[in-house]
MOPAC internal coordinates of N, CA, C and O (Angstrom, degrees):
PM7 1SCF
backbone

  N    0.0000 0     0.00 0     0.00 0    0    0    0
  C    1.4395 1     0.00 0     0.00 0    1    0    0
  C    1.5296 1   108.00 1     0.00 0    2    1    0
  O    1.2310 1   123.03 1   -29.16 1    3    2    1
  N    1.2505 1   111.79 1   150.84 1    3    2    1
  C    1.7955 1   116.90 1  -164.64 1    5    3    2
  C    1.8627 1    85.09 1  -145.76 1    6    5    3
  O    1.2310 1   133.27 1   -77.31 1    7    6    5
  N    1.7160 1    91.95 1   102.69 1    7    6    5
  C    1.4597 1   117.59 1   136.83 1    9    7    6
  C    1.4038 1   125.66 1   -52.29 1   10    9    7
  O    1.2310 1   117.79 1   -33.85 1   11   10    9
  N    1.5715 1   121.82 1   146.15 1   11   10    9
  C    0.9118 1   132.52 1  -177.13 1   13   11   10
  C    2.1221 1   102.32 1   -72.83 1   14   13   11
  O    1.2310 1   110.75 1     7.34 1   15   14   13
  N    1.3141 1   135.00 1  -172.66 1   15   14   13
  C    0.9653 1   127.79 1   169.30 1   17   15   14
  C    1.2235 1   101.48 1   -99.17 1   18   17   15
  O    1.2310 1   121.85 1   -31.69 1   19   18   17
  N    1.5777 1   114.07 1   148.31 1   19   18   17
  C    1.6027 1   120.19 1  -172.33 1   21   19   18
  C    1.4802 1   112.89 1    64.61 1   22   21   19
  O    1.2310 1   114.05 1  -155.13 1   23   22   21
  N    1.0274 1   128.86 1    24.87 1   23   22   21
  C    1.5000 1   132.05 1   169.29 1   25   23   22
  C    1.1404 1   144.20 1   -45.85 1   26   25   23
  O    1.2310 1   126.76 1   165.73 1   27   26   25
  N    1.8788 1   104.59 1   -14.27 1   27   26   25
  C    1.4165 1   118.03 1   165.79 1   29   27   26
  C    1.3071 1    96.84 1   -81.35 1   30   29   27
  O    1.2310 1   130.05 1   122.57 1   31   30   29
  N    1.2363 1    98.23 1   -57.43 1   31   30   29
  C    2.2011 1    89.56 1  -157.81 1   33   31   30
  C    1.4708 1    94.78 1   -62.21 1   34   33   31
  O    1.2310 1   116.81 1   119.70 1   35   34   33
  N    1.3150 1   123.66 1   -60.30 1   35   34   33
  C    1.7894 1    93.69 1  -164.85 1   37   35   34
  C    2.0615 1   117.90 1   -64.84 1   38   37   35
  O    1.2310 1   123.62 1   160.01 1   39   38   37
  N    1.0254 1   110.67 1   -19.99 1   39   38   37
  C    1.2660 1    91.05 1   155.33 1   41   39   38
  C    1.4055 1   151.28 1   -38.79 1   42   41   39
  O    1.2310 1   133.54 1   109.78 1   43   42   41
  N    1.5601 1    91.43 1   -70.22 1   43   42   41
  C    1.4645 1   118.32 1   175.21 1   45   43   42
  C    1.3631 1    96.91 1   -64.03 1   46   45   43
  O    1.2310 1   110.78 1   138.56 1   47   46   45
  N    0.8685 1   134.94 1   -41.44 1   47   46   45
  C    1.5131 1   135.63 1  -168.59 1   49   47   46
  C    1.9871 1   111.89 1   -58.47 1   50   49   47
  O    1.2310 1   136.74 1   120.96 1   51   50   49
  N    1.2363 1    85.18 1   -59.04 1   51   50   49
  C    1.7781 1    97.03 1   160.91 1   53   51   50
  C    1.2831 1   113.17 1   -47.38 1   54   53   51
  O    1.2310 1   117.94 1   115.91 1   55   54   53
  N    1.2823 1   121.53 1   -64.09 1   55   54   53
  C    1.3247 1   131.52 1  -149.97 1   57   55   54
  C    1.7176 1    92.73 1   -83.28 1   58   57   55
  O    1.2310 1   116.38 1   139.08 1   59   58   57
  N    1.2055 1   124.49 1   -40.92 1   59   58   57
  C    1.4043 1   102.46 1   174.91 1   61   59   58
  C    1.4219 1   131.68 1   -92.96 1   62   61   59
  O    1.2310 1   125.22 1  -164.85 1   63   62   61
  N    0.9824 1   107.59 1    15.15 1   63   62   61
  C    1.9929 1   146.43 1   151.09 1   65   63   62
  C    1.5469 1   105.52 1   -49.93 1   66   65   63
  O    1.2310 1   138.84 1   106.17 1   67   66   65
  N    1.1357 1    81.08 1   -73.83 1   67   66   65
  C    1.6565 1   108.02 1  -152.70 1   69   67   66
  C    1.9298 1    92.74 1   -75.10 1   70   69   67
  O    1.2310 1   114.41 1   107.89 1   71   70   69
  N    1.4343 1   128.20 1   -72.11 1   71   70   69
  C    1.3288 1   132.75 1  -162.72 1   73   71   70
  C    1.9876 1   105.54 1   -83.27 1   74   73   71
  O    1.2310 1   125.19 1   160.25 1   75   74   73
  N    1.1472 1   107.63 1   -19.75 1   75   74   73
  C    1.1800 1    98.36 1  -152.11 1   77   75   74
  C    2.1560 1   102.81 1  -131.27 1   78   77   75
  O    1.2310 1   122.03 1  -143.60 1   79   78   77
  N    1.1498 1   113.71 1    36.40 1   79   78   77
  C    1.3878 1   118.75 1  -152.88 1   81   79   78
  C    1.4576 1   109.16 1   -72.26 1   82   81   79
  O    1.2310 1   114.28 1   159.46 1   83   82   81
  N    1.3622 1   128.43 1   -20.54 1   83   82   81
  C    1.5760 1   136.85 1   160.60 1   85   83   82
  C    1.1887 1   104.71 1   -72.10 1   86   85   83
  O    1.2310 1   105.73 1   110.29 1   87   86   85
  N    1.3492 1   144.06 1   -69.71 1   87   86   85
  C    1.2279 1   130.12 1  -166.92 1   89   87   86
  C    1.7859 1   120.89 1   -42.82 1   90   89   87
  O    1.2310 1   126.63 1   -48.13 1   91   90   89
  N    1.1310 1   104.86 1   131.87 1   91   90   89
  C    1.7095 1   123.69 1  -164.59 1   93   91   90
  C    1.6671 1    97.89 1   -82.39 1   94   93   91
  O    1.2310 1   118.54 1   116.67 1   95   94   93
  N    1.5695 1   120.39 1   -63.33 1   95   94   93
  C    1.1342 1   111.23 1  -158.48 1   97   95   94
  C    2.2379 1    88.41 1  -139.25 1   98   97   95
  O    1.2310 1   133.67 1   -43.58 1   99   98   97
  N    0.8848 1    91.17 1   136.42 1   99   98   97
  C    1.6150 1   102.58 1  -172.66 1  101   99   98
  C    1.6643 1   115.81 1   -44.70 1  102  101   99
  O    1.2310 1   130.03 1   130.93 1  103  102  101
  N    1.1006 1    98.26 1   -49.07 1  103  102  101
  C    1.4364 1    92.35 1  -179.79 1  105  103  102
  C    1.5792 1   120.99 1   -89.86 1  106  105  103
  O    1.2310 1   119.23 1  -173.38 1  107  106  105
  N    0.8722 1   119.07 1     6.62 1  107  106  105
  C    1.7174 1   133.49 1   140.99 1  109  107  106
  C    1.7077 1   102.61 1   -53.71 1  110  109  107
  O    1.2310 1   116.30 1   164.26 1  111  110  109
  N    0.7165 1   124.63 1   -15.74 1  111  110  109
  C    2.0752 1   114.72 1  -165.47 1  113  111  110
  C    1.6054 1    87.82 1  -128.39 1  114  113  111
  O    1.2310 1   111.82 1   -66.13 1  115  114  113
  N    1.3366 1   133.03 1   113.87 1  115  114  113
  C    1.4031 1   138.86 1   158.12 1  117  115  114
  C    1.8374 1   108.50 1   -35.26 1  118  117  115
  O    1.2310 1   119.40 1   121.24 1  119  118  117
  N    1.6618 1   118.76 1   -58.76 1  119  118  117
  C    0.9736 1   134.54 1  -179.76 1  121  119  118
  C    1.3739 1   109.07 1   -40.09 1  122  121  119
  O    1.2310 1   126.00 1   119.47 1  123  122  121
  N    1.6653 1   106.08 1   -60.53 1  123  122  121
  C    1.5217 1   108.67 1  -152.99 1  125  123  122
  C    1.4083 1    90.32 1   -89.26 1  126  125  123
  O    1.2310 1    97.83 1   173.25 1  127  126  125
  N    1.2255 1   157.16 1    -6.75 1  127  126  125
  C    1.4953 1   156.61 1   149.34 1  129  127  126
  C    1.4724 1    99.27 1   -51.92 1  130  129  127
  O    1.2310 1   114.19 1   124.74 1  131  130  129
  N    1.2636 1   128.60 1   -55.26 1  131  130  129
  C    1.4551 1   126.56 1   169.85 1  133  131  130
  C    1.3147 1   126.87 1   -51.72 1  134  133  131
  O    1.2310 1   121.99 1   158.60 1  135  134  133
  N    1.5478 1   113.80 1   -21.40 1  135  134  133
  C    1.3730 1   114.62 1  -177.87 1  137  135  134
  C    1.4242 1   106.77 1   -87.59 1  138  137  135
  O    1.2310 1   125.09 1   129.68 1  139  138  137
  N    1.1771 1   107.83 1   -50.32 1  139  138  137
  C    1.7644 1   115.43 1  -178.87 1  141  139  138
  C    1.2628 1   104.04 1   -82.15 1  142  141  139
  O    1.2310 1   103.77 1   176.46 1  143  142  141
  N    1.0430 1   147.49 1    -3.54 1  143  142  141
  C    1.7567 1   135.33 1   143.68 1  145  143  142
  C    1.7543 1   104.85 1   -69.72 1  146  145  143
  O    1.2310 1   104.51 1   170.18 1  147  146  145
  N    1.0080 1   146.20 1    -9.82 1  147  146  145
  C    1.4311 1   149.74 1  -144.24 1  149  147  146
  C    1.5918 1    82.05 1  -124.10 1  150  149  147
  O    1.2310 1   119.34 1   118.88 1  151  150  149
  N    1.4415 1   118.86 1   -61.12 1  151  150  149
  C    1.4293 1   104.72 1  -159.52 1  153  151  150
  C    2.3308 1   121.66 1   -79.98 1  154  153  151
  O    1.2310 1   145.04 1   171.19 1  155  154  153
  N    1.9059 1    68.93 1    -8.81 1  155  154  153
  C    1.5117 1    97.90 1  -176.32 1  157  155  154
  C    2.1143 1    98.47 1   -71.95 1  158  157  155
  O    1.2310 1   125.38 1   134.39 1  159  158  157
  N    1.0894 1   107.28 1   -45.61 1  159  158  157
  C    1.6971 1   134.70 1   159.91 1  161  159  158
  C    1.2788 1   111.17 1   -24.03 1  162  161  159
  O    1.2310 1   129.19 1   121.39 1  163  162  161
  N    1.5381 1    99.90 1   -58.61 1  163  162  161
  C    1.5173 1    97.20 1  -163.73 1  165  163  162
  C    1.7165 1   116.54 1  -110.48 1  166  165  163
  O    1.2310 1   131.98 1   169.22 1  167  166  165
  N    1.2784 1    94.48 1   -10.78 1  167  166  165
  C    2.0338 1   113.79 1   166.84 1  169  167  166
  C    1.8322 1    77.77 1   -53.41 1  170  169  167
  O    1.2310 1   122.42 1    77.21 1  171  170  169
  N    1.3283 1   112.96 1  -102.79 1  171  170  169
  C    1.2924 1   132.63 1  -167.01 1  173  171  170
  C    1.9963 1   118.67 1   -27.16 1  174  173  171
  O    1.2310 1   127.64 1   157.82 1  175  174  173
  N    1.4629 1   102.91 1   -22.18 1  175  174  173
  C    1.6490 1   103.02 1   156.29 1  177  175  174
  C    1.4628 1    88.09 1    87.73 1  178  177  175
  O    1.2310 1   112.58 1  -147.47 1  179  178  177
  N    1.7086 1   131.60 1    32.53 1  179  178  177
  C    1.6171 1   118.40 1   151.36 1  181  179  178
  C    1.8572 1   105.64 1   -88.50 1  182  181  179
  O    1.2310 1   120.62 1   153.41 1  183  182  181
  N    1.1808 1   116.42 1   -26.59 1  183  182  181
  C    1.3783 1   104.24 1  -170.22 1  185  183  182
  C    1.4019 1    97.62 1  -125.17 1  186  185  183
  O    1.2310 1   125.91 1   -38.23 1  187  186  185
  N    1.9432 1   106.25 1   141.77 1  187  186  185
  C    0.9924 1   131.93 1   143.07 1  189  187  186
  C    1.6348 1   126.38 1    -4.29 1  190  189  187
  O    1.2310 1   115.64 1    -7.76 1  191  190  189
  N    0.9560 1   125.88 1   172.24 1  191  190  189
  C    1.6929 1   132.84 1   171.66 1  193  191  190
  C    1.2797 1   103.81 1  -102.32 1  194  193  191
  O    1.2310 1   118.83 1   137.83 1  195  194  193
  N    1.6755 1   119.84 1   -42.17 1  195  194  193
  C    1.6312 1   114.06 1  -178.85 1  197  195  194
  C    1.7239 1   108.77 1   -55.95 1  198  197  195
  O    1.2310 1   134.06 1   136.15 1  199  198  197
  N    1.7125 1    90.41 1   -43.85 1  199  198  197
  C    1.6216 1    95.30 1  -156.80 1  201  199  198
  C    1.5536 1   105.31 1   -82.56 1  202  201  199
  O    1.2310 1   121.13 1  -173.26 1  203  202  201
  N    1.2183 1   115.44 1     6.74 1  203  202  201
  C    1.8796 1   119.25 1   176.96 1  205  203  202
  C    1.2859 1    98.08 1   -85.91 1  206  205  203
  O    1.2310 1   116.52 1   129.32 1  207  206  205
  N    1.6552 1   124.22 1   -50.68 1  207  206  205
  C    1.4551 1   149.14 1  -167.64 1  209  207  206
  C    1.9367 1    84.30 1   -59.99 1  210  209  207
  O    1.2310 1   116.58 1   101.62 1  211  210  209
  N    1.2145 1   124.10 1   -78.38 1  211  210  209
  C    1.7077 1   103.18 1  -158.87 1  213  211  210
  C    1.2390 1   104.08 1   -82.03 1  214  213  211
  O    1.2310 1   117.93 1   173.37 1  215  214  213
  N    1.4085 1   121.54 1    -6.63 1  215  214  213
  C    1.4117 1    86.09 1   160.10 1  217  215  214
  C    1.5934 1   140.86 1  -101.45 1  218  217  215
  O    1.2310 1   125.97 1  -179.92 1  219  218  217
  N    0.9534 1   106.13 1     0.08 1  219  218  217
  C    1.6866 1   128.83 1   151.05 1  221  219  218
  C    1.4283 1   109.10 1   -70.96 1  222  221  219
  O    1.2310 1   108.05 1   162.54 1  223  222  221
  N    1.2628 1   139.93 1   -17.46 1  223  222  221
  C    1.3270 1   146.43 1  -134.89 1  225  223  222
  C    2.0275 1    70.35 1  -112.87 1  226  225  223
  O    1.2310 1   121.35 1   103.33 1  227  226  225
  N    1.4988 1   115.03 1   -76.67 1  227  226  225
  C    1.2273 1   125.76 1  -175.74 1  229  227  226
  C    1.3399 1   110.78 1   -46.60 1  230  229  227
  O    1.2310 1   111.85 1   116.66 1  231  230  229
  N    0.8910 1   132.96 1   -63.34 1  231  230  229
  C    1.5754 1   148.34 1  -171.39 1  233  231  230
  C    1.9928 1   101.72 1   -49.98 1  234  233  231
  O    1.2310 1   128.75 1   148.56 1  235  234  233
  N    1.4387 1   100.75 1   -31.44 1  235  234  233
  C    1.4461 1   112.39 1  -174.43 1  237  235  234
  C    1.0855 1   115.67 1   -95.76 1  238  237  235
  O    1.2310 1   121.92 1   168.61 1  239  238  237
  N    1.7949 1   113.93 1   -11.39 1  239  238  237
  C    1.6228 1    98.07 1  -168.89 1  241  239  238
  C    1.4601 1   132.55 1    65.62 1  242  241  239
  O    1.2310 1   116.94 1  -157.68 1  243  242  241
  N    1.6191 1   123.42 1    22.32 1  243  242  241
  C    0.7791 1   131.11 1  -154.15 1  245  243  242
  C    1.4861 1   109.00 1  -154.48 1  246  245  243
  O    1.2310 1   123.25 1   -39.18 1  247  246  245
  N    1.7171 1   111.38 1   140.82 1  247  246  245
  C    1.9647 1   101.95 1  -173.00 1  249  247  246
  C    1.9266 1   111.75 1   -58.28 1  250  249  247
  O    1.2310 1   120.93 1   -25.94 1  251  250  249
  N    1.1483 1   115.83 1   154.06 1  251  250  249
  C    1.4695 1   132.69 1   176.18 1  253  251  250
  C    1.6346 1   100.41 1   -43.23 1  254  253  251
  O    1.2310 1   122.23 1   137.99 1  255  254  253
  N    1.8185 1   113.34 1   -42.01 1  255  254  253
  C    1.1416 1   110.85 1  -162.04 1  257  255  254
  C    1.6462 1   118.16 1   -71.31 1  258  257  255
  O    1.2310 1   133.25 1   135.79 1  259  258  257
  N    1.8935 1    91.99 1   -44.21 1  259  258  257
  C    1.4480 1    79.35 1   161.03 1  261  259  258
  C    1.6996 1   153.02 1   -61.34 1  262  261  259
  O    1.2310 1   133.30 1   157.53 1  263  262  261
  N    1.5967 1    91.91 1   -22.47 1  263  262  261
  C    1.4107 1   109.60 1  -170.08 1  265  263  262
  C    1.8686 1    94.79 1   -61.29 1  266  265  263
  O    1.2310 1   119.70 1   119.62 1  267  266  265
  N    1.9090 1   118.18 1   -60.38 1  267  266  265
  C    0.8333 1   122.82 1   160.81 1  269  267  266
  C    1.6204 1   132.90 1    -8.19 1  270  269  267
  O    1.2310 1   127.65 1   112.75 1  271  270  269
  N    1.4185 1   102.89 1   -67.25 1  271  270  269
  C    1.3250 1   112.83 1   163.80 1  273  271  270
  C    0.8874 1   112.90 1   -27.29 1  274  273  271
  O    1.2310 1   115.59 1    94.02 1  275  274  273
  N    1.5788 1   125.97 1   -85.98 1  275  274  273
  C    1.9638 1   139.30 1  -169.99 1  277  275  274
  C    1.4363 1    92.42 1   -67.75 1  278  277  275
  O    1.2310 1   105.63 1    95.76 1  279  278  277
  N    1.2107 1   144.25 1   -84.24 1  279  278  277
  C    0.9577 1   100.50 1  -165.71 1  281  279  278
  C    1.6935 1   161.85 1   -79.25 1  282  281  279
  O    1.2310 1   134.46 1  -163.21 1  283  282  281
  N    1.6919 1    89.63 1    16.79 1  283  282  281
  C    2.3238 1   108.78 1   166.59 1  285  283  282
  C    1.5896 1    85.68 1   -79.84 1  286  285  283
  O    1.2310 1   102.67 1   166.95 1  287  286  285
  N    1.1137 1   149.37 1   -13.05 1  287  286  285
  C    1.4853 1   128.42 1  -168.13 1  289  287  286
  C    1.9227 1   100.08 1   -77.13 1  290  289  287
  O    1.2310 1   126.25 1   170.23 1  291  290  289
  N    1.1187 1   105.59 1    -9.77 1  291  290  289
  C    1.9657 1   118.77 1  -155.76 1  293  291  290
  C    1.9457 1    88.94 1  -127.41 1  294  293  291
  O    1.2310 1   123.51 1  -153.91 1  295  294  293
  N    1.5961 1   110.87 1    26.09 1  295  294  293
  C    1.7594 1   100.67 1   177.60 1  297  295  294
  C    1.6117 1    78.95 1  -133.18 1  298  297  295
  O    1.2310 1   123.55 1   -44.01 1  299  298  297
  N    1.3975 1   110.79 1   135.99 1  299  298  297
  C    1.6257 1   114.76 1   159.77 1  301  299  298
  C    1.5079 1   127.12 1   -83.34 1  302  301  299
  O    1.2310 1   129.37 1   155.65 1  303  302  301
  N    1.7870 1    99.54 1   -24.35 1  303  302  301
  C    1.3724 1    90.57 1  -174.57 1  305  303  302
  C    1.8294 1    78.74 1  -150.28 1  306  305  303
  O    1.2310 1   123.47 1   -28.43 1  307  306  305
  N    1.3732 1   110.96 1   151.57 1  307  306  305
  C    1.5821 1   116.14 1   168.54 1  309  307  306
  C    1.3506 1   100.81 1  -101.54 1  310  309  307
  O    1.2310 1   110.21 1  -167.25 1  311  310  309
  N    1.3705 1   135.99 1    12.75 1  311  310  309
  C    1.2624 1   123.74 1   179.70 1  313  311  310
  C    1.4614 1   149.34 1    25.06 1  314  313  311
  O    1.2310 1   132.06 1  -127.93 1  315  314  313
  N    2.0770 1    94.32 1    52.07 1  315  314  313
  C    1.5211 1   103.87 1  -161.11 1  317  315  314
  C    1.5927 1   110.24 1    87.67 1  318  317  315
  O    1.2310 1   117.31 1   134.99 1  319  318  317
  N    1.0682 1   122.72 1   -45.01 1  319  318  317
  C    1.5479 1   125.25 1  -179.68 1  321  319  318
  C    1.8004 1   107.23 1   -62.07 1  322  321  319
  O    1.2310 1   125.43 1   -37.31 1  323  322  321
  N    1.5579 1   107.18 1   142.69 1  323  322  321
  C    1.2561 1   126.02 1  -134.94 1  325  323  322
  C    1.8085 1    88.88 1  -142.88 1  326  325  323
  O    1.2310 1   120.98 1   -78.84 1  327  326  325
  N    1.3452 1   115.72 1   101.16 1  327  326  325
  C    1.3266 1   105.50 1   168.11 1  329  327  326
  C    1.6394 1   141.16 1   -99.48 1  330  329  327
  O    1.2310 1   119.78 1   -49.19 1  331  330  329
  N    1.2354 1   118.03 1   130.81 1  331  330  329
  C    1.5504 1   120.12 1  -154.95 1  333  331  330
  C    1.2606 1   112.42 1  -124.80 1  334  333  331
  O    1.2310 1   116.66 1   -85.52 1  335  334  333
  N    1.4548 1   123.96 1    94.48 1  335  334  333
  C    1.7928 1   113.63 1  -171.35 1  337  335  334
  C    1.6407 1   100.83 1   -65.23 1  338  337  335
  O    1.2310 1   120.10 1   180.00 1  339  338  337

């Protein structure tokens, strides 16, 4: 799988846009500390793509499919990999 370059910050950046738009600084919000430790997870290659997807999915309050959505827009290539909520 081929990340975009800078893939943490524009992620999190979206995602705490979009889910998290009051929170000032990330680790003030339990949630949004969970999201950017999760995406921090899977930059670094300990977690899966399914298991980044629900758990951002959870952390967001939000279906797997959408999370999916935003974040294949930030994958260049799925490399054969095939995603299935």
């Amino acid at each position: 799988m081929k990340i975009v370059p800078n893939f943490f910050n524009k992620l999190v950046s979206e995602l705490d846009k979009k889910y998290f738009p009051d929170v000032k600084y990330y680790m003030d919000n339990e949630k949004t500390a969970q999201v950017h430790r999760t995406v921090e997870l899977f930059n670094n290659g300990v977690l899966t793509y399914n298991k980044l997807i629900k758990r951002i999915s959870d952390s967001c309050n939000d279906t797997k499919e959408n999370i999916h959505t935003i974040v294949s827009g930030y994958i260049e290539d799925f490399g054969g990999f095939t995603y299935k909520s």
